[in-house]
C-alpha positions as CSV (number, residue, x, y, z in Angstrom):
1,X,237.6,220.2,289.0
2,X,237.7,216.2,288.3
3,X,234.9,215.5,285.4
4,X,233.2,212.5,286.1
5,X,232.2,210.5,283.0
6,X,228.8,209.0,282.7
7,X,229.7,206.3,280.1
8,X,227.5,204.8,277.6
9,X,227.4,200.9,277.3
10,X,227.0,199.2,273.7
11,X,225.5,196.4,275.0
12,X,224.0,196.9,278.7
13,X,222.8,199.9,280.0
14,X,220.7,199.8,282.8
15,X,219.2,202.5,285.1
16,X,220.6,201.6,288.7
17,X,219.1,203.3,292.3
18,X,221.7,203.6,294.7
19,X,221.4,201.4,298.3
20,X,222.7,204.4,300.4
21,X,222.7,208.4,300.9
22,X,223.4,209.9,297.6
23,X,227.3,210.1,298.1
24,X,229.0,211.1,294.6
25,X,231.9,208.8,292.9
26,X,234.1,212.0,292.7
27,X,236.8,212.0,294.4
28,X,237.4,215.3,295.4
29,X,238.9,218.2,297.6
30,X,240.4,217.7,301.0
31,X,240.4,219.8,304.0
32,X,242.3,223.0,303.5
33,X,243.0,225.7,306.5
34,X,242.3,229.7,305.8
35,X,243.6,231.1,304.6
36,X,246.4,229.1,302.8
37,X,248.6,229.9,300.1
38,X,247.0,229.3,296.8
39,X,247.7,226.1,295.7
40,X,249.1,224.5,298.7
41,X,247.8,222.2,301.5
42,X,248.9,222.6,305.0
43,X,250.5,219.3,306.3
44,X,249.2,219.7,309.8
45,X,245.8,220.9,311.2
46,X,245.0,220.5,314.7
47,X,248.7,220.2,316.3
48,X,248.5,223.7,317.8
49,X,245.1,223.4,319.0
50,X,245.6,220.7,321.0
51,X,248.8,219.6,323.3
52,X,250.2,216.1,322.0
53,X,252.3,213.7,324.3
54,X,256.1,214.5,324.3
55,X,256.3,210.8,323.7
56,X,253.5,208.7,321.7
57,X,252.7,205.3,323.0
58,X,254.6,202.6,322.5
59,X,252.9,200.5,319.6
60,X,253.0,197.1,318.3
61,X,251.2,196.5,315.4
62,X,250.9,192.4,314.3
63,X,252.4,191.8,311.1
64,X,250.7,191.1,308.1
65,X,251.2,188.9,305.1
66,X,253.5,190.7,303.0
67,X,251.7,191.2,299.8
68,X,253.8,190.0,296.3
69,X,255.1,193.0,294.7
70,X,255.3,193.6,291.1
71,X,258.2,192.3,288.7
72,X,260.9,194.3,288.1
73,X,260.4,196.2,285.2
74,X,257.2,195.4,284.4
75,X,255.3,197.0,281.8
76,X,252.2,198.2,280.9
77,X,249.0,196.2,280.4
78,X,245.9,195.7,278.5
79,X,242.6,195.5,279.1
80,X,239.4,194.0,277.2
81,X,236.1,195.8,277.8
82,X,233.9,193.3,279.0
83,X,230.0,194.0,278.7
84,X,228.8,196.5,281.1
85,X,231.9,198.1,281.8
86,X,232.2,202.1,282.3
87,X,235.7,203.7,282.1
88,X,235.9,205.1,285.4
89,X,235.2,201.6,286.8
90,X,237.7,200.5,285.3
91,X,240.1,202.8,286.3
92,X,239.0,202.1,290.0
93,X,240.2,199.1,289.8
94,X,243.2,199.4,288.4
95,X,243.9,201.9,291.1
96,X,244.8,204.4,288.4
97,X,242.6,208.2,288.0
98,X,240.4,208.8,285.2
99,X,242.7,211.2,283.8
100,X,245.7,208.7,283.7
101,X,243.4,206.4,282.0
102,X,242.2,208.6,279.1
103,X,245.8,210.3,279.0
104,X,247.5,206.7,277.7
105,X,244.1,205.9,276.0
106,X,243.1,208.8,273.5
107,X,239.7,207.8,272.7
108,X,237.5,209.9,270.0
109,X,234.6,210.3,272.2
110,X,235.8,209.0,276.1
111,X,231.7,208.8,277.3
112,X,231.6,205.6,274.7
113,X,233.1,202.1,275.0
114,X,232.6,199.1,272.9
115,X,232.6,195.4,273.9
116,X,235.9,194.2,273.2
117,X,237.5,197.5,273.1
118,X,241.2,197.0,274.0
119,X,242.7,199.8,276.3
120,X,246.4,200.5,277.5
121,X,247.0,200.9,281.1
122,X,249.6,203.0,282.7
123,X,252.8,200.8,283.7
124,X,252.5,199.7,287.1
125,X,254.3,202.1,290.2
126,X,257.6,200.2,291.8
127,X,258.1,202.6,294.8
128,X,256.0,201.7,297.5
129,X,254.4,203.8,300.5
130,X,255.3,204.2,303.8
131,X,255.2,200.8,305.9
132,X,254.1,202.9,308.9
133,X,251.0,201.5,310.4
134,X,248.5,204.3,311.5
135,X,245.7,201.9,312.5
136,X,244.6,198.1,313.0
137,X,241.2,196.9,310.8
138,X,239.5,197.6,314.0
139,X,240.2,200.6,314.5
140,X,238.6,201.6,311.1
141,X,236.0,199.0,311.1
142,X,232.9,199.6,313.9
143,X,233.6,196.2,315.2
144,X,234.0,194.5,318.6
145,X,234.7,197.1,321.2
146,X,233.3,200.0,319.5
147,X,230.1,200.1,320.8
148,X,231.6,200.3,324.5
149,X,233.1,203.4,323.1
150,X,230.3,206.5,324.6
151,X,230.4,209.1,321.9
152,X,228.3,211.2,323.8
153,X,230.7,211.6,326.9
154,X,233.0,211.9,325.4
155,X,232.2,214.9,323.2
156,X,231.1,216.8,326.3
157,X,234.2,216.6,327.5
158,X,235.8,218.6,324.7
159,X,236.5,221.8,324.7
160,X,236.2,222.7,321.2
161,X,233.4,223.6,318.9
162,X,232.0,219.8,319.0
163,X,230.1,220.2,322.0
164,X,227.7,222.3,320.8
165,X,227.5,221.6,316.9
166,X,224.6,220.3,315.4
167,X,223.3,219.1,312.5
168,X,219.2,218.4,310.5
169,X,219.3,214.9,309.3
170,X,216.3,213.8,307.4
171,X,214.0,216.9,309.0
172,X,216.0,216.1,312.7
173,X,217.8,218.4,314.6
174,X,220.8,216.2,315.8
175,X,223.6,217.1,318.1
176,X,227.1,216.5,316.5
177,X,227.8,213.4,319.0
178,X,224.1,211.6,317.6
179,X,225.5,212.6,313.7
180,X,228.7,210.7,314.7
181,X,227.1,207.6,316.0
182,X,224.9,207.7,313.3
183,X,227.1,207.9,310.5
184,X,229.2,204.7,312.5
185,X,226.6,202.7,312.3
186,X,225.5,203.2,309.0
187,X,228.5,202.9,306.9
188,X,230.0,200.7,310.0
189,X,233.1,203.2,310.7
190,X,234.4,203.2,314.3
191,X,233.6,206.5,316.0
192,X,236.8,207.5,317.1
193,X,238.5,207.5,313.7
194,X,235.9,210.5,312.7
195,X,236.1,212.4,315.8
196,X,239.8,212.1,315.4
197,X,239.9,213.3,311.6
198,X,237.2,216.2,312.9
199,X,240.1,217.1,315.2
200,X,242.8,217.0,312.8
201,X,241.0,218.6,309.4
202,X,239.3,221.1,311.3
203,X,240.1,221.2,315.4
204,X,236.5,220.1,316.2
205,X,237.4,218.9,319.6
206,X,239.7,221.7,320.5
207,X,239.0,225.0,319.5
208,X,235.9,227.2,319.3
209,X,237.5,230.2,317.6
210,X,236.8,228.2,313.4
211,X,236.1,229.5,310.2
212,X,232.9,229.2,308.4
213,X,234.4,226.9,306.2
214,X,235.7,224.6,309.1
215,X,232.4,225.1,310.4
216,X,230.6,224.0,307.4
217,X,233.1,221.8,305.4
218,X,235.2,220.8,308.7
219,X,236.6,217.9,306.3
220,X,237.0,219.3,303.2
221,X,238.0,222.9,304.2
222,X,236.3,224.1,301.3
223,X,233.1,224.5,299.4
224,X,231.9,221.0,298.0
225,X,231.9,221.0,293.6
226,X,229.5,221.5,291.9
227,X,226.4,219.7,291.4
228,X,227.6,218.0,295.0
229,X,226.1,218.8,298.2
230,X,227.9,217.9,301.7
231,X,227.4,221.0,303.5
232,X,227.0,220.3,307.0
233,X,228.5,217.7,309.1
234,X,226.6,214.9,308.3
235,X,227.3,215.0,304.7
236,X,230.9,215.0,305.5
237,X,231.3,212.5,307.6
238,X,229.6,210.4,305.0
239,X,231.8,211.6,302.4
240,X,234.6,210.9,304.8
241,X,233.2,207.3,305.9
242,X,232.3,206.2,302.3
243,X,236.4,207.1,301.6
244,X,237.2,205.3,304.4
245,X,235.4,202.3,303.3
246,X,237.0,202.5,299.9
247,X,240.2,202.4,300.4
248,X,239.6,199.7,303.1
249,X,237.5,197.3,301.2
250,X,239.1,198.4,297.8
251,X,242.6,197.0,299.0
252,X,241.3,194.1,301.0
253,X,238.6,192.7,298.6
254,X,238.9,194.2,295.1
255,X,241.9,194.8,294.1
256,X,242.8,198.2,294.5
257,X,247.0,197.9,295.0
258,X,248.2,201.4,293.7
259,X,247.6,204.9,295.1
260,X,247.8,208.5,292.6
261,X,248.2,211.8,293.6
262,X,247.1,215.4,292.0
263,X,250.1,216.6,291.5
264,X,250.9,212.5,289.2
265,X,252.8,210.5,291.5
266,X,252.1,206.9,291.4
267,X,253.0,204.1,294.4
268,X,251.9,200.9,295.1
269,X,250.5,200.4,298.2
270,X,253.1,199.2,300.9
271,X,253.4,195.7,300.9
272,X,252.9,195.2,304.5
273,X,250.2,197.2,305.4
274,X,247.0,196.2,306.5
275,X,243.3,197.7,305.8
276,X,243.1,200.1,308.3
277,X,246.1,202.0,307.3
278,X,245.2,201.6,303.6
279,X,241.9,203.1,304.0
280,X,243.0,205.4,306.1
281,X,246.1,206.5,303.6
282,X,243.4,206.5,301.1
283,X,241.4,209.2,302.4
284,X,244.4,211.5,303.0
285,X,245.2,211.2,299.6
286,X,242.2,213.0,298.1
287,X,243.5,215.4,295.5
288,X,246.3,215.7,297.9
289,X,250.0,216.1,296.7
290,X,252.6,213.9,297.5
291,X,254.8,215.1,300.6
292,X,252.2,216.8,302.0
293,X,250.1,213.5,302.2
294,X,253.8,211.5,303.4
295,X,254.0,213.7,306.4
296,X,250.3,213.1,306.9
297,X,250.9,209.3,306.7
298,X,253.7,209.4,309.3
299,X,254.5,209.1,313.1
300,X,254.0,213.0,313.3
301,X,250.7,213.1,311.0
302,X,247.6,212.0,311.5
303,X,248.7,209.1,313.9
304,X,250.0,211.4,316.3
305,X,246.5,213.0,316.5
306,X,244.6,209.8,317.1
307,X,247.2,208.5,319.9
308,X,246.5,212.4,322.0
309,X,243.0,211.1,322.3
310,X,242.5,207.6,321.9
311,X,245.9,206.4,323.2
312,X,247.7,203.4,321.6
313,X,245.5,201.9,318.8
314,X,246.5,198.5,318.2
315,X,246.9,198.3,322.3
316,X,243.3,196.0,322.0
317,X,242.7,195.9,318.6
318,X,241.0,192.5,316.8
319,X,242.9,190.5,314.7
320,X,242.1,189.4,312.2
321,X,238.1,190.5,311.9
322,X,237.2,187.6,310.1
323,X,238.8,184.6,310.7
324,X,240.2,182.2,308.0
325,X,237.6,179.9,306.9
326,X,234.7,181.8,308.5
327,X,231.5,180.4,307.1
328,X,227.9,181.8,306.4
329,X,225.1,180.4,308.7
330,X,222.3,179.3,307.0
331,X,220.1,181.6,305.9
332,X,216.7,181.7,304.0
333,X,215.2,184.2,300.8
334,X,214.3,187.2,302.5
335,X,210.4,187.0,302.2
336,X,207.8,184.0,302.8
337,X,207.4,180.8,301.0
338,X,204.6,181.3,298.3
339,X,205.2,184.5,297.1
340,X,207.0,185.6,294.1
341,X,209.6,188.6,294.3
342,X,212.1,189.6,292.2
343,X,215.9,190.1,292.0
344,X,216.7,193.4,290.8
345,X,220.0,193.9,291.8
346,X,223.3,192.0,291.9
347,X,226.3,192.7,294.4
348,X,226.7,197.3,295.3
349,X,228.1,198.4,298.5
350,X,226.3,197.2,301.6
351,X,226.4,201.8,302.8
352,X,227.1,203.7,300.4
353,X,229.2,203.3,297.3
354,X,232.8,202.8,299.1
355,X,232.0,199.4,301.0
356,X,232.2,196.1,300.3
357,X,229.9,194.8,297.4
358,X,228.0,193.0,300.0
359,X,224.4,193.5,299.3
360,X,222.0,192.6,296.6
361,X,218.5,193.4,296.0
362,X,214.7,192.4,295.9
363,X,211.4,193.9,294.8
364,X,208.2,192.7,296.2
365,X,205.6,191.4,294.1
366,X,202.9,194.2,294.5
367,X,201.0,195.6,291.4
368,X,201.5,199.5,291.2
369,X,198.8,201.2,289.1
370,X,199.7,203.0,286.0
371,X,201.0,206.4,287.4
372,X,201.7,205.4,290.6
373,X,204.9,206.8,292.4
374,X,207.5,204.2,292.5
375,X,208.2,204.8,295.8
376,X,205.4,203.8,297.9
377,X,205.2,200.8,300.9
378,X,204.7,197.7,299.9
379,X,202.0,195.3,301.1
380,X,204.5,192.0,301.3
381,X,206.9,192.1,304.0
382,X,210.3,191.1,304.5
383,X,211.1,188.7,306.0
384,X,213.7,186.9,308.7
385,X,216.3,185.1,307.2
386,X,217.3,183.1,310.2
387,X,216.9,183.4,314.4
388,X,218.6,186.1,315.7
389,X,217.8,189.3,317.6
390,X,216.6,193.3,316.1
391,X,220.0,194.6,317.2
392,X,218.7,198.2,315.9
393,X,215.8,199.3,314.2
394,X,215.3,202.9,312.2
395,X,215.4,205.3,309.9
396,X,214.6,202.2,307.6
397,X,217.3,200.1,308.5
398,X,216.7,196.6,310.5
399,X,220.0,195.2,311.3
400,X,219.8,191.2,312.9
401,X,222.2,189.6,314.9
402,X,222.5,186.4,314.5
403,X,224.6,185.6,318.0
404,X,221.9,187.3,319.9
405,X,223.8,189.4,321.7
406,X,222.1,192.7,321.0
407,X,225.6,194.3,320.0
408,X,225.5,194.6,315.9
409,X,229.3,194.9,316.3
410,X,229.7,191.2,317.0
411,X,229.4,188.0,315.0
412,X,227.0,187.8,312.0
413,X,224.8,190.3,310.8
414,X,222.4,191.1,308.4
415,X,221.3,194.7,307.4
416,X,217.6,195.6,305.7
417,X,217.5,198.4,304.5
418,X,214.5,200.8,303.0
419,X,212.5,199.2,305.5
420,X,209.2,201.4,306.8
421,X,208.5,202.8,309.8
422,X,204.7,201.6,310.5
423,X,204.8,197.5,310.5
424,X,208.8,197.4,311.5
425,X,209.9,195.1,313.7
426,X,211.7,196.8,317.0
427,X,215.0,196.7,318.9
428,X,215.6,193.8,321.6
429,X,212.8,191.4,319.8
430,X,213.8,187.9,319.1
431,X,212.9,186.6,315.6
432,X,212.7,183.0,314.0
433,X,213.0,182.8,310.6
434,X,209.8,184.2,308.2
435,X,208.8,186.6,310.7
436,X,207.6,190.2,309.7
437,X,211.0,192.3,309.9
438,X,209.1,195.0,308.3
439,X,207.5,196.6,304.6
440,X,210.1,197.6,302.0
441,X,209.6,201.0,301.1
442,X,212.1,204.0,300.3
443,X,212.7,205.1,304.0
444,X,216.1,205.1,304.9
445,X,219.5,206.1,302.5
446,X,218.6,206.6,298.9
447,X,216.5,205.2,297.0
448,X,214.2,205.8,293.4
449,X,211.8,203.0,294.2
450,X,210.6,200.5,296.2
451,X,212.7,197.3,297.4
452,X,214.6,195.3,299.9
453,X,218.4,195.8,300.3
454,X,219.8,193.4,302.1
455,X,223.3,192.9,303.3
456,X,226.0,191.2,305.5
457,X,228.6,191.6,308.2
458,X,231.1,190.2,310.2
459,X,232.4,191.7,313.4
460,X,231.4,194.9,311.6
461,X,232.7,194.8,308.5
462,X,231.2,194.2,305.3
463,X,231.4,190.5,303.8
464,X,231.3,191.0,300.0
465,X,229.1,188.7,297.8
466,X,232.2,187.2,296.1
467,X,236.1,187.9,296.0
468,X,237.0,187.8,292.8
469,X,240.4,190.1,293.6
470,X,241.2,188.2,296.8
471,X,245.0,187.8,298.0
472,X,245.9,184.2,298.2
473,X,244.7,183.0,301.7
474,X,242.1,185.3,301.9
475,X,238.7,184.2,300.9
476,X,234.5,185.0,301.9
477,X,231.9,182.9,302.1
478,X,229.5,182.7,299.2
479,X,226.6,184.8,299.8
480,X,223.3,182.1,299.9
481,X,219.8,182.6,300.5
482,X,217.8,179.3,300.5
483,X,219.7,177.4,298.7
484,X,220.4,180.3,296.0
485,X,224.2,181.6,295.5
486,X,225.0,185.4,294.7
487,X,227.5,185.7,292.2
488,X,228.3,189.2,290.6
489,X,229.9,190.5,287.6
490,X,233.8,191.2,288.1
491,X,234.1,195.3,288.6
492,X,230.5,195.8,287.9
493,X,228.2,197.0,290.1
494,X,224.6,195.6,290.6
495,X,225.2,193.3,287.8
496,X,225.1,189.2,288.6
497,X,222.7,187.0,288.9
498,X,222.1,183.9,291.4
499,X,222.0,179.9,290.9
500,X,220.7,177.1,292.8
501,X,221.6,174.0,290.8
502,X,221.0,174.6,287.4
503,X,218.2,177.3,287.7
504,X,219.8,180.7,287.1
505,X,218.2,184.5,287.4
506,X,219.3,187.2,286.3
507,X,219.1,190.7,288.0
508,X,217.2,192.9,286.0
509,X,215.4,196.3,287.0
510,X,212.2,195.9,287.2
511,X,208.9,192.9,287.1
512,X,208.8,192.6,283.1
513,X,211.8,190.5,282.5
514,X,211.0,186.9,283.0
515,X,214.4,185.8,284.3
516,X,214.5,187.9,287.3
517,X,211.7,186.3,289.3
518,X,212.1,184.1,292.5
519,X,210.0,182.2,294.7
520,X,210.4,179.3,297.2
């Protein structure tokens, strides 16, 4: 089993608490079918369980830019460790495993690096993936049209084990059609891509007759690792949606261009894919082999599945999400004019760990007593960052939409997150901005103390802070919040600071550090 490296930092080392459910960086184990020959991985699950089209729909996907591929014969490179780097960031990426990483770089002691450290990386792959395209962006991405998509009829509709699965999230007994629609809305995955996937990992919508491991691990096939629990199908839908998300976001915003396999084979990333079918390439590579994962990839893997049930995908698909030039509305600091918060965290994943870097974080200014829990809710409320609509509010999330439509799939929005439950503002109310969206707290995802998480989207998908590894053409609005600009360390997660003409502030955990504090 993959090790996963907790790397200590020379210079900067800080104590970070995640913005979402606790979903581990290991990439791990797919979906296997019982009882398989050891070491192999079936290349088809649900095919025999349900009864595909003699013909799959005719499909037309737009083309994409083509993306500039690598010289020929180009050769390894370098990199400089930069403060507040860890190893397995860095390998991210680079799109390159841990394992290649330390196997061209044989460090004494691989859990320490040093500011300025030079280290090799592996030679860059020339043979490219499949150009097949399995999906559009919003097919992937919980944008326009999903939420006219009833998860619920349809699942009753299913033969299969689906209809009467269930699931305890957060002390509530859920049926598997609300775990679905909760998992798409919070990491902002379109619902039919993860009924689909339950279909083909584990024949979820078509047979009753599973074992306890599909039952359990339906996408996985097998018993989590160690020291990582996603038994049940909440936890691995998140796995699968946080995967999802970073392949997708990875390849579109930071960088990622190069895809490895368990059993060592390297390609680069086709270059006329787009998102969707990166991320959704991504996930069927998870310590997957080679031609098992090329059939998967193709007209008669996964694809196949998804057109049986959902029909043509890019019949009505969106394109592009986000327009070229798309620009931020204006938007205030999160809490009211007066007060003094603090920034205690630069650009992470707006759900879990996978999406785009797209939110940052506040503390309020209360004064906990020596000994207090750090989790507790705070007397200082968030606040409306400009007029919009509560498109959805719960289990401490408060999403506005700014086109006040109601539909969180559309136009602008902006997620708050660890938002509690007495004081929060509620579905269908209009808000102007500085009014009461509600108290931060720890409610909602994961969190080790009190604070606002606050985030962005477009059409659904998540607008990163800055796009550092953008493709030519390609480029986000800055993230500003009265009048203060977001900017974030390359490749380094909750690091950054923010500016507003020449005042700067740093994030830094916690109320002692004198740069971190912000007020309006």
């Amino acid at each position: 089993m993959r090790r996963l490296f907790q790397m200590t930092l020379l210079v900067l080392l800080v104590g970070l608490a995640a913005c979402s459910r606790n979903q581990p960086e290991v990439i791990v184990i797919t979906a296997t079918f019982a009882p398989p020959e050891a070491g192999t991985v079936p290349t088809t699950t649900a095919e025999t369980a349900i009864n595909p089209p003699s013909q799959l729909p005719a499909t037309s996907p737009t083309p994409d830019p083509t993306r500039p591929a690598p010289e020929a014969g180009s050769a390894a490179k370098e990199y400089v460790v930069q403060p507040g780097d860890t190893l397995f960031a860095i390998a991210q990426a680079n799109g390159v495993s841990l394992e290649s990483l330390l196997a061209v770089n044989p460090l004494a002691d691989p859990n320490v690096l040093a500011v300025g450290q030079v280290l090799n990386l592996p030679a860059p792959p020339s043979a490219e993936t499949a150009a097949f395209k399995i999906l559009p962006d919003s097919r992937l991405v919980r944008g326009p049209g999903s939420s006219a998509f009833d998860i619920a009829a349809f699942v009753n509709q299913q033969p299969g084990y689906i209809r009467t699965a269930f699931d305890t999230v957060d002390d509530q007994v859920l049926t598997a059609a609300q775990v679905v629609e909760q998992v798409s809305l919070e990491f902002s995955v379109d619902p039919r891509l993860l009924l689909a996937l339950l279909e083909y990992r584990a024949g979820w919508l078509s047979r009753t007759d599973l074992a306890e491991t599909q039952v359990v691990y339906p996408m996985e096939g097998q018993p989590s690792p160690p020291g990582f629990d996603r038994k049940g199908l909440y936890r691995q839908l998140a796995w699968t949606a946080n995967q999802l998300n970073r392949g997708y976001y990875g390849w579109r915003y930071n960088g990622l261009t190069n895809i490895e396999f368990r059993d060592g084979t390297r390609l680069r990333y086709g270059s006329g894919l787009n998102a969707g079918t990166v991320g959704v390439q991504f996930f069927l590579s998870q310590n997957m082999d080679y031609p098992s994962w090329a059939q998967q990839v193709g007209e008669d893997g996964f694809y196949r599945t998804y057109a049986t049930y959902f029909g043509d995908p890019f019949a009505d698909g969106i394109d592009p999400l986000v327009p070229p030039g798309l620009q931020q509305p204006p938007m205030t600091l999160p809490f009211p004019q007066g007060q003094t918060w603090f920034f205690t965290g630069g650009h992470h994943g707006g759900w879990g760990s996978g999406s785009a870097w797209a939110a940052v974080d506040f503390a309020p200014p209360d004064e906990r007593p020596d000994g207090s829990p750090a989790c507790y809710v705070s007397a200082y409320y968030a606040s409306a960052v400009a007029p919009g609509v509560i498109a959805r509010s719960g289990g401490g999330s408060v999403v506005l939409d700014l086109d006040m439509d109601g539909n969180e799939a559309t136009g602008w929005t902006v997620l708050y997150l660890h938002i509690a439950s007495e004081g929060r503002a509620t579905a269908g109310t209009a808000v102007q901005p500085g009014d009461v969206i509600g108290y931060p707290s720890c409610e909602g995802g994961f969190s080790t103390g009190t604070h606002l998480h606050i985030a962005r989207r477009y059409n659904g998908e998540w607008i990163p802070v800055q796009c550092d590894a953008c493709q030519p053409g390609l480029e986000t609005p800055p993230f500003v919040l009265g009048g203060w600009t977001m900017v974030g360390y390359t490749n380094q997660e909750y690091q950054g600071y923010m500016v507003n003409g020449n005042e700067r502030r740093n994030a830094e955990q916690g109320r002692l550090a004198p740069d971190n504090r912000v007020s309006w």
